[in-house]
C-alpha positions in Angstrom: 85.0 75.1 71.1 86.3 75.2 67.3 83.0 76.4 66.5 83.4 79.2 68.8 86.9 80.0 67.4 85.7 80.0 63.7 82.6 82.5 64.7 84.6 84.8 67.2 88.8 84.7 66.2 89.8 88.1 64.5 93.2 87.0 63.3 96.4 89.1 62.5 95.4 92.4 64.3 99.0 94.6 64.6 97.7 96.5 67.2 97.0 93.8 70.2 100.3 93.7 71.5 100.5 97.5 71.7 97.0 97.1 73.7 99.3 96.4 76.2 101.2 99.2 76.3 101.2 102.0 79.2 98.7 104.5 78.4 100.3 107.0 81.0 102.5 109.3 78.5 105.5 109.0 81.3 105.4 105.0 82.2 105.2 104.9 78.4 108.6 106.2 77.5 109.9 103.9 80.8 108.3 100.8 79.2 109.9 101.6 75.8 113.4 102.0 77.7 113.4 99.3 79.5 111.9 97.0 76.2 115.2 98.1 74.3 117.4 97.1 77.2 116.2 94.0 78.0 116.3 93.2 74.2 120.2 94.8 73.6 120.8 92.0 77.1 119.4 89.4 75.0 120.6 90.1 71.1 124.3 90.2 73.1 124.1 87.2 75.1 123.2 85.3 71.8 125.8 86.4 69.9 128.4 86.9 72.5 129.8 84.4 75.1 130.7 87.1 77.7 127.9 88.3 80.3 126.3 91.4 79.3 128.0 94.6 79.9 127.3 96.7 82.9 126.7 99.9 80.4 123.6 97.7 79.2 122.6 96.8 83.3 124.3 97.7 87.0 123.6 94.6 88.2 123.5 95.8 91.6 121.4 95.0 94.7 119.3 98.3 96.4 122.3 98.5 98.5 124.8 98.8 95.4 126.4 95.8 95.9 126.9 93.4 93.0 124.3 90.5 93.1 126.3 87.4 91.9 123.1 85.3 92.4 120.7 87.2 90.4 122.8 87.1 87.7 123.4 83.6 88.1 119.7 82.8 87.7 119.9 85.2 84.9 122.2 83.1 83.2 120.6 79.9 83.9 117.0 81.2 82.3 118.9 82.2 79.1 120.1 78.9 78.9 116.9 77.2 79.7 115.2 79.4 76.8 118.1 79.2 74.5 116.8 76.2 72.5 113.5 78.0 71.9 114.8 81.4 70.8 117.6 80.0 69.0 117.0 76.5 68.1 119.7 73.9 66.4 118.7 73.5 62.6 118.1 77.8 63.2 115.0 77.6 61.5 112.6 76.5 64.1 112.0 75.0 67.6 109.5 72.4 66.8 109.7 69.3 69.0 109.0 65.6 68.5 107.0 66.4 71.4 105.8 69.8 73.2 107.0 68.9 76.5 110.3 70.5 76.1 108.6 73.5 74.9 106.9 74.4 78.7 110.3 75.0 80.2 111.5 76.5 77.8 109.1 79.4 76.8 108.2 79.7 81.4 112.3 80.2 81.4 112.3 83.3 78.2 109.3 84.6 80.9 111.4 84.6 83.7 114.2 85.9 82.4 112.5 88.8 80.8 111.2 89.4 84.8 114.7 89.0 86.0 115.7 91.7 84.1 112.8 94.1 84.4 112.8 94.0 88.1 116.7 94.5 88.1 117.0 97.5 85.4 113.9 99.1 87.6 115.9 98.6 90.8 117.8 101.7 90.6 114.2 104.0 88.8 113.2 106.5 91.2 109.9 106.4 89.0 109.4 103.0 89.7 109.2 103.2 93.3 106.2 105.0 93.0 104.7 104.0 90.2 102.8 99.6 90.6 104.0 97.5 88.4 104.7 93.8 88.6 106.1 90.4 87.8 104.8 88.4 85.5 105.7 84.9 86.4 104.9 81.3 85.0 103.4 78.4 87.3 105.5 75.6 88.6 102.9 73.1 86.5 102.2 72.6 83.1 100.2 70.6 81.1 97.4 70.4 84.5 95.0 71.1 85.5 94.2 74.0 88.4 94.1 73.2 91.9 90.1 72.7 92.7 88.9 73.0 89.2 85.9 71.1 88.9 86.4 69.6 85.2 89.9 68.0 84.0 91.2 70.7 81.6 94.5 71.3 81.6 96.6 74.4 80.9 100.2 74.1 79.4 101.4 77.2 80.0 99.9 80.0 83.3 101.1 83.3 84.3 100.7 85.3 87.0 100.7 88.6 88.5 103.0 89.5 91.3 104.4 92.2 93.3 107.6 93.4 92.5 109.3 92.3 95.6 108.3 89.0 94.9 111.3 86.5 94.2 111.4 85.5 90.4 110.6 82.1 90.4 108.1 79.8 88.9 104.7 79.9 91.0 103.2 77.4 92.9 99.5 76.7 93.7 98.6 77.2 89.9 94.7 77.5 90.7 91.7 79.5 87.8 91.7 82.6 90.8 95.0 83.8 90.4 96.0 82.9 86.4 96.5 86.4 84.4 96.4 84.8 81.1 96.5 81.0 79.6 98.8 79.9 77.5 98.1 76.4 74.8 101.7 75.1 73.4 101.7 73.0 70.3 105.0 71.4 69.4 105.3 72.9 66.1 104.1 76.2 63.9 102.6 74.0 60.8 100.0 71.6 60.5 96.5 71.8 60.7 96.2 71.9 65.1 96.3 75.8 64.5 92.3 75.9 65.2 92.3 73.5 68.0 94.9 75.2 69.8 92.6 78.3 70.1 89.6 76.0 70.6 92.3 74.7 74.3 92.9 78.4 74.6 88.9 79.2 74.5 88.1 76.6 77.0 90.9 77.8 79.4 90.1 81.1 79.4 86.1 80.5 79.7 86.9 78.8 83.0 88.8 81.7 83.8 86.0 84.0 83.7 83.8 82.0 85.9 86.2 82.0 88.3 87.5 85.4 88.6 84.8 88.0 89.7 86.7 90.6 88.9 87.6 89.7 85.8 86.2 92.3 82.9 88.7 90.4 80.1 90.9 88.4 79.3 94.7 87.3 77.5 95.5 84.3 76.5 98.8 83.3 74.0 99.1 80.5 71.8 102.6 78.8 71.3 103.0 76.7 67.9 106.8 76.0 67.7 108.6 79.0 67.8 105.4 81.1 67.2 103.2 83.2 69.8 99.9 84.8 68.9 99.2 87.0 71.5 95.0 87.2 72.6 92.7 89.5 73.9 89.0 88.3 74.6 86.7 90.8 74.1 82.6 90.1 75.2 82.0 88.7 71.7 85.7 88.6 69.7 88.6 87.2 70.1 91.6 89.4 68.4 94.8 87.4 68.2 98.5 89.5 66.9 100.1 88.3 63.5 102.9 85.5 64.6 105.1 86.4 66.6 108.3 84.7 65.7 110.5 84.1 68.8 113.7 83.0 66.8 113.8 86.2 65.0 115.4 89.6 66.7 112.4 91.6 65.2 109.8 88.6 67.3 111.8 88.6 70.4 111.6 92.1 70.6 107.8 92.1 70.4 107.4 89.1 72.8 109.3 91.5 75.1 107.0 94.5 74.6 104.1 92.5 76.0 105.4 91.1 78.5 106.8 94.8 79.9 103.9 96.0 79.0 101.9 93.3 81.2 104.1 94.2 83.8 104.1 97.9 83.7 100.5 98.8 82.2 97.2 99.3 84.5 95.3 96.6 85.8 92.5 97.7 83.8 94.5 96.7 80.8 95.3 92.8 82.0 91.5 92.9 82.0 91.0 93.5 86.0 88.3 95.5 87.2 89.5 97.8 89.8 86.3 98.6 91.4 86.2 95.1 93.1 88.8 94.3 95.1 90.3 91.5 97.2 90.3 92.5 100.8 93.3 91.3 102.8 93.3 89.4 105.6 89.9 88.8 105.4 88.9 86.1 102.9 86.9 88.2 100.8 86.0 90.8 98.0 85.1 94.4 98.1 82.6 95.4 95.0 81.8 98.8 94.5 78.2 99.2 93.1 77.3 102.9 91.8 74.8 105.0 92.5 72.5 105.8 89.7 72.2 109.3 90.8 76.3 110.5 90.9 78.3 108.1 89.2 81.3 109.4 91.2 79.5 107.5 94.3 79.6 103.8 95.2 78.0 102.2 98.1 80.7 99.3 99.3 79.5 95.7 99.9 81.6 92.3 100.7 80.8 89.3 99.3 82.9 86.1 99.3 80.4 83.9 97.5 78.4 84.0 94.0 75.5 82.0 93.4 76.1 82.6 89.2 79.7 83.0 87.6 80.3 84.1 84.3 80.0 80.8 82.5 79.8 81.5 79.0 82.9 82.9 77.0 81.0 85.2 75.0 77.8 87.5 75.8 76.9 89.8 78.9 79.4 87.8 81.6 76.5 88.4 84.2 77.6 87.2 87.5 75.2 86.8 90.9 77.3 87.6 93.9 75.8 87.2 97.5 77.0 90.2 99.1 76.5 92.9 103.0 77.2 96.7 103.7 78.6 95.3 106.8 82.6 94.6 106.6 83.7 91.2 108.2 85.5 91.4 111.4 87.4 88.7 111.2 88.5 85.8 107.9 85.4 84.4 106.2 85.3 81.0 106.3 82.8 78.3 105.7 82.4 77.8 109.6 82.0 81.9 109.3 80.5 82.9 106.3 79.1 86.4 105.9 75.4 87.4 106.5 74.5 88.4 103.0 71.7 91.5 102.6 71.6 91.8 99.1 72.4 90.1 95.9 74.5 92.1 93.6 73.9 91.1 89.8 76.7 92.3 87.4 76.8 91.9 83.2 77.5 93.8 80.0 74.4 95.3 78.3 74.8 95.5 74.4 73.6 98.6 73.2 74.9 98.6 69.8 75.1 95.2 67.8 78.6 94.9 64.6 77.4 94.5 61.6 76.3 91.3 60.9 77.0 89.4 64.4 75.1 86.6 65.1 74.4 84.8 68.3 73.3 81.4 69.3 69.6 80.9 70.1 68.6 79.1 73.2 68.1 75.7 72.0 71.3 75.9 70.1 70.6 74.5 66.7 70.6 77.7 64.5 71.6 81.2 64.7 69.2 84.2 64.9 70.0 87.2 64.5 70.9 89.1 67.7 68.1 90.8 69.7 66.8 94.2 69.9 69.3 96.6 71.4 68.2 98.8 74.4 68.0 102.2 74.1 70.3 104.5 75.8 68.2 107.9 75.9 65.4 105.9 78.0 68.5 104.2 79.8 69.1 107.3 80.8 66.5 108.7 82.2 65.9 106.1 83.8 69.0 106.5 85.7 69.1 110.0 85.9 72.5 110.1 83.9 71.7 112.3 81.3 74.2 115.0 81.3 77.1 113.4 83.0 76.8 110.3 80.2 76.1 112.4 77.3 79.3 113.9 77.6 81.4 110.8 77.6 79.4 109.1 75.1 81.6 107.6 72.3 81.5 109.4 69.1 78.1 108.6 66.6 80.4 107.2 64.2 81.4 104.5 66.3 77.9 103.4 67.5 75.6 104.6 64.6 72.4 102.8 66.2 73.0 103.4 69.5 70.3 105.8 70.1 67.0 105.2 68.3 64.8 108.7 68.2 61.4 106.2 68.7 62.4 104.6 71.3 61.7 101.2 69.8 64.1 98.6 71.1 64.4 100.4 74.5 65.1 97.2 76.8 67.6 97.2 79.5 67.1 95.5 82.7 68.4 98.0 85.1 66.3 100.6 83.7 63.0 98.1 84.0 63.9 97.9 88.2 64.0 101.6 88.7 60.8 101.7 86.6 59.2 99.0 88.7 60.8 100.5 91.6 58.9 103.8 90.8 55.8 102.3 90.2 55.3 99.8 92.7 56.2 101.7 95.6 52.9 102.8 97.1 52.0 98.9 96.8 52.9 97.0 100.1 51.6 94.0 99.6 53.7 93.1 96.5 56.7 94.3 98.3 58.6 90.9 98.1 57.4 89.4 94.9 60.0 91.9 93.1 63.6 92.4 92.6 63.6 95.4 94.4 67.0 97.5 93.3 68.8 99.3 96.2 71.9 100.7 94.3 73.2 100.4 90.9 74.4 102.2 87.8 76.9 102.1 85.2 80.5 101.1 86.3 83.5 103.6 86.1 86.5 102.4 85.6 89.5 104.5 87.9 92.2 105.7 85.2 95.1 108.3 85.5 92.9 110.2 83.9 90.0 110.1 86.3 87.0 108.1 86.3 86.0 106.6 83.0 82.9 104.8 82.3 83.2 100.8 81.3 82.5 99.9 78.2 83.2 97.7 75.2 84.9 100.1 74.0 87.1 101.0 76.9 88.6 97.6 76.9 89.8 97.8 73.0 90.4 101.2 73.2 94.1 100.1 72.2 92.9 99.1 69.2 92.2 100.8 65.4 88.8 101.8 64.9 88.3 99.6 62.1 88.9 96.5 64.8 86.8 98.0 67.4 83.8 98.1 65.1 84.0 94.4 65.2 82.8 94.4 68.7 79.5 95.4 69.7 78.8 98.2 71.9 78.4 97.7 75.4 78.2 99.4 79.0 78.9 97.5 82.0 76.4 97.7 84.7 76.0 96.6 88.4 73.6 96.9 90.9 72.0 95.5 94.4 68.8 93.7 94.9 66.1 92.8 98.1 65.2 89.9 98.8 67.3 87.1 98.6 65.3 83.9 97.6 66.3 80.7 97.3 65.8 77.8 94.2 62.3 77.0 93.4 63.8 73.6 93.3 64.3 73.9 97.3 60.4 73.7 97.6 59.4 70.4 99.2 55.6 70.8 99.3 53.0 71.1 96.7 50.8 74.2 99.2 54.3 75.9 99.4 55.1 75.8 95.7 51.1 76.8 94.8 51.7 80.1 97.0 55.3 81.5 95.4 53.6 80.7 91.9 50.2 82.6 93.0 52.7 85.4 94.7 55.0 85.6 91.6 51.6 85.8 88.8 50.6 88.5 90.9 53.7 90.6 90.7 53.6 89.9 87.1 50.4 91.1 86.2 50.8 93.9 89.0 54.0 95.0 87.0 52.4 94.5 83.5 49.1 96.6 84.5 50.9 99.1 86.7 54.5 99.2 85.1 53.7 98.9 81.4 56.6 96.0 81.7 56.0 92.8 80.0 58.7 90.2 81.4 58.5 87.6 79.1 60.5 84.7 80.4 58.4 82.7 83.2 60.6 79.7 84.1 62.2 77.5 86.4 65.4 79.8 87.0 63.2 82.8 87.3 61.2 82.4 90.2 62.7 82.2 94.1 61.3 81.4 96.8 62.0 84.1 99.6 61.3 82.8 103.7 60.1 85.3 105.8 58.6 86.0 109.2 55.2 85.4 107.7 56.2 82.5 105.8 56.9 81.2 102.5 56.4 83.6 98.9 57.1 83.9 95.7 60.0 86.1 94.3 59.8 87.4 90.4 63.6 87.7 89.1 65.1 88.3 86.1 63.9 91.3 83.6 66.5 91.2 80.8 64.1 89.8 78.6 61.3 92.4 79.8 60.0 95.0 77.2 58.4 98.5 78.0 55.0 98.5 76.7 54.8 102.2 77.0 57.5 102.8 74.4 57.7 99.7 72.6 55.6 98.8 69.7 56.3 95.6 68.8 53.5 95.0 65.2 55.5 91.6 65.1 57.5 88.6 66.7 60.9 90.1 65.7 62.5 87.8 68.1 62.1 84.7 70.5 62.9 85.5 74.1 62.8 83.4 77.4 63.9 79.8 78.2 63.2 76.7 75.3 61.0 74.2 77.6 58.7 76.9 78.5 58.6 79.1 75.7 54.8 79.7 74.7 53.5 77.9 71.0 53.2 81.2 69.2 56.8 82.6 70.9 58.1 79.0 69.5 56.7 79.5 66.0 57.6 83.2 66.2 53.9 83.8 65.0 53.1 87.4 63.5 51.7 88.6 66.5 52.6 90.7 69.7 53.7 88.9 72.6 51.2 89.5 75.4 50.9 88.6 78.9 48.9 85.2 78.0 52.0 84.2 76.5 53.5 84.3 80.0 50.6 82.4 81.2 51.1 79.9 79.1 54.6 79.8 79.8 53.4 79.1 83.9 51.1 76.3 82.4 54.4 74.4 81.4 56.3 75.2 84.2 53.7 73.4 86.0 53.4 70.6 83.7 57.0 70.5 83.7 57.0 70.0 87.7 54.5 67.7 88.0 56.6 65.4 85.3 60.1 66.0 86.8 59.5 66.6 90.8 59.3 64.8 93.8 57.1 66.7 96.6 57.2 65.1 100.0 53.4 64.6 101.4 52.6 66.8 104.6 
């Protein structure tokens, strides 16, 4: 992961922990409020022996009365914390170890809770306004409950309702962590890098887990010092120190945490068009129409067959998913019937300057790939005027319409196309991803529905930092039929039909289509059961060009998967990639099972 912190970790950004910050004008000027107040409790309970005067805080209960035992716990947090924020020597709170540190930093979190939730008690505004706790987990330094790999996290926090008691949280598992935290026991040395590199891995196992998740926080705690985090699709931009044993650092640690607790959920990186659904075990994802963005068609789903398992890039998750709302709890002994498979990602649009990516076989960069473009997007989707007028200012996306056309590649647009073009074709019905619903997300704010993108999740930041990031529109939609591994294949007649069924899509799409999909390989051919038996199932198009509108005079780029990648696509020779690239792509494929497989003789 260092590697990954050295390519993607924009340090010192002033404007991260203000990211955090309300964006509604009114919860705003509450956050601020309450900020001073919990920082004028704290300034006089370190320089003052007496508890803090009821002019700062009532103190009360809902019911007026004077609760003894909040204040109590109150008291005992501030001590707990006191050795971080105000250490012995006064200079700072570096340990011989960092073990003292996680009890010490979870109790400055708790107190800062303890206080919100009882200076909101008696706000009339709060009561119809959600905010929440943010709490720390019982456990530090482990790892989650039902992780599948050993990493541990020092520090977790969590989201909770306001009601909730403050408390440290139990059941620390990846599905319900808000942010990571990695402690080091001291602010010098050179474990600066690999504290981000713990951070990184954390928070990439995060992702995965968390279908909902659109981004990320994460802190780092060296000593006495927090660097606050916010993990973009390709950066990661980390606030100047935060120094904790300072007034001015204590104050700022306190703005993010209210502002965790009091912002949107679309600012702790949540996406609010999927949903868990109570009671019943499972999610509700929205997926958009590509007609009226202002109309989703609801599905459940409970189980993905791809998480998002790469820090950086598109995120694209594969979720099994039904129209049909469970009855009763989904379990394993009662699963749901999926109907569709719901694919979800970021397409980039518009690269930074200068970003680079990592190429499939991981031992060089290459420049990234050609952007899609957004006009054939578009019209494609039948979006035109409704995404025209929300469409981020030129300045900020100077390439993110090209007037030729020539790097038009988006997946979702190739389905509709294919969609469109096969539909008259019956017999190849069942070959192809056929798309059902989909579009591009929109986001719920207080100021109505605003369409997801890169730029929507930094939007807290300066202009000069967003540029950093490229440009990029998150997109969902629902696909027919659901196939199964080509791995699951155990005979050699079954696997020589769902090849011959999946050539013929391709060709079929290539003549008929104009598309070109350019990455023939293991992961992207299924094999679908139906009443008729066994065929073959062409998936994936994000590699797929348009060969209506793309002119392509040479290899600009390799695309598709490294075992199967054709010799000219490998040498990226100076000639258009054609369909007999794809065909030679099958040829190793099949040379590839005939090495690796085991077919069972009947």
């Amino acid at each position: 992961m260092e590697d990954q912190v050295q390519a993607h970790l924009v340090e010192n950004i002033a404007s991260v922990v203000d990211h955090a910050q309300p964006r509604e004008p009114e919860t705003r000027i509450l956050a601020t409020e309450i900020v001073e107040s919990i920082a004028q409790i704290i300034e006089a309970s370190l320089f003052s022996t007496s508890k803090p005067k009821a002019s700062v805080t009532s103190g009360k209960c809902e019911d007026g009365t004077l609760d003894t035992d909040a204040l109590l716990r109150e008291q005992q947090a501030f001590s707990k914390a006191l050795p971080w924020i105000c250490p012995p020597d006064g200079h700072s709170a570096a340990q011989r170890t960092e073990q003292p540190l996680y009890g010490q930093i979870s109790a400055l979190i708790l107190l800062v809770a303890h206080l919100l939730k009882r200076l909101l008690a008696d706000e009339i505004r709060a009561k119809r306004l959600q905010f929440r706790l943010i709490l720390s987990f019982e456990k530090t330094n482990a790892a989650p409950d039902g992780a599948d790999d050993d990493a541990k996290i020092d520090l977790a926090l969590r989201c909770r309702s306001m009601k909730a008691d403050v408390e440290p949280q139990p059941d620390l598992t990846y599905q319900n962590i808000m942010a990571a935290g990695k402690i080091e026991r001291n602010a010098k040395g050179k474990r600066t890098k690999y504290a981000y590199a713990q951070l990184f891995d954390c928070t990439q196992d995060i992702y995965y887990y968390q279908i909902d998740r659109r981004f990320a926080w994460g802190l780092t705690c060296r000593g006495s010092v927090v660097n606050a985090c916010i993990f973009g699709n390709y950066n990661v931009f980390a606030s100047p120190n935060i120094d904790v044993t300072s007034a001015v650092g204590r104050l700022e640690f306190i703005r993010l945490l209210v502002g965790w607790s009091m912002c949107s959920m679309q600012q702790l990186g949540y996406d609010e068009t999927v949903k868990a659904v109570k009671g019943l075990g499972c999610y509700r994802i929205m997926v958009p129409s590509a007609d009226n963005p202002t109309v989703s068609t609801a599905y459940y789903t409970n189980e993905f067959v791809m998480g998002a398992e790469r820090l950086f890039g598109r995120h694209c998750r594969c979720l099994l998913a039904t129209e049909i709302k469970p009855t009763e709890r989904v379990t394993k002994d009662r699963p749901i019937k999926p109907t569709v498979v719901i694919k979800d990602l970021w397409t980039m649009y518009s690269a930074a300057k200068s970003i680079q990516t990592e190429n499939d076989d991981n031992s060089r960069k290459v420049s990234t790939p050609s952007e899609p473009d957004v006009a054939e997007d578009l019209a494609h989707m039948r979006l035109q005027s409704d995404a025209v007028a929300a469409w981020p200012d030129k300045s900020f996306v100077p390439a993110v319409v090209t007037n030729d056309g020539g790097t038009a590649r988006s997946e979702i647009a190739m389905l509709y196309r294919i969609r469109d073009g096969l539909q008259s074709h019956d017999k190849l019905k069942g070959t192809y991803s056929m798309i059902e619903a989909g579009g591009w997300v929109y986001q719920p704010t207080h100021m109505g529905p605003v369409l997801d993108s890169t730029r929507e999740i930094i939007d807290g930041l300066k202009p000069s930092e967003q540029q950093k990031t490229p440009f990029c529109l998150h997109v969902r939609y629902a696909m027919t039929p659901i196939g199964r591994r080509l791995q699951s294949i155990e005979t050699v007649p079954e696997l020589l039909i769902v090849l011959h069924d999946v050539m013929r899509c391709h060709t079929a799409i290539n003549d008929i289509c104009g598309i070109l999909h350019r990455d023939i390989s293991v992961n992207n051919i299924m094999a679908v059961d139906t009443d008729q038996g066994i065929r073959g199932l062409l998936i994936d198009y994000d590699c797929a060009i348009d060969k209506s509108i793309t002119k392509e005079p040479v290899r600009c780029e390799r695309t598709g998967t490294l075992p199967f990648m054709s010799i000219a696509n490998l040498s990226k020779l100076p000639i258009p990639h054609s369909a007999l690239d794809d065909w030679e792509s099958l040829l190793y494929l099949i040379c590839w099972i005939g090495t690796f497989w085991h077919f069972e003789c009947r």
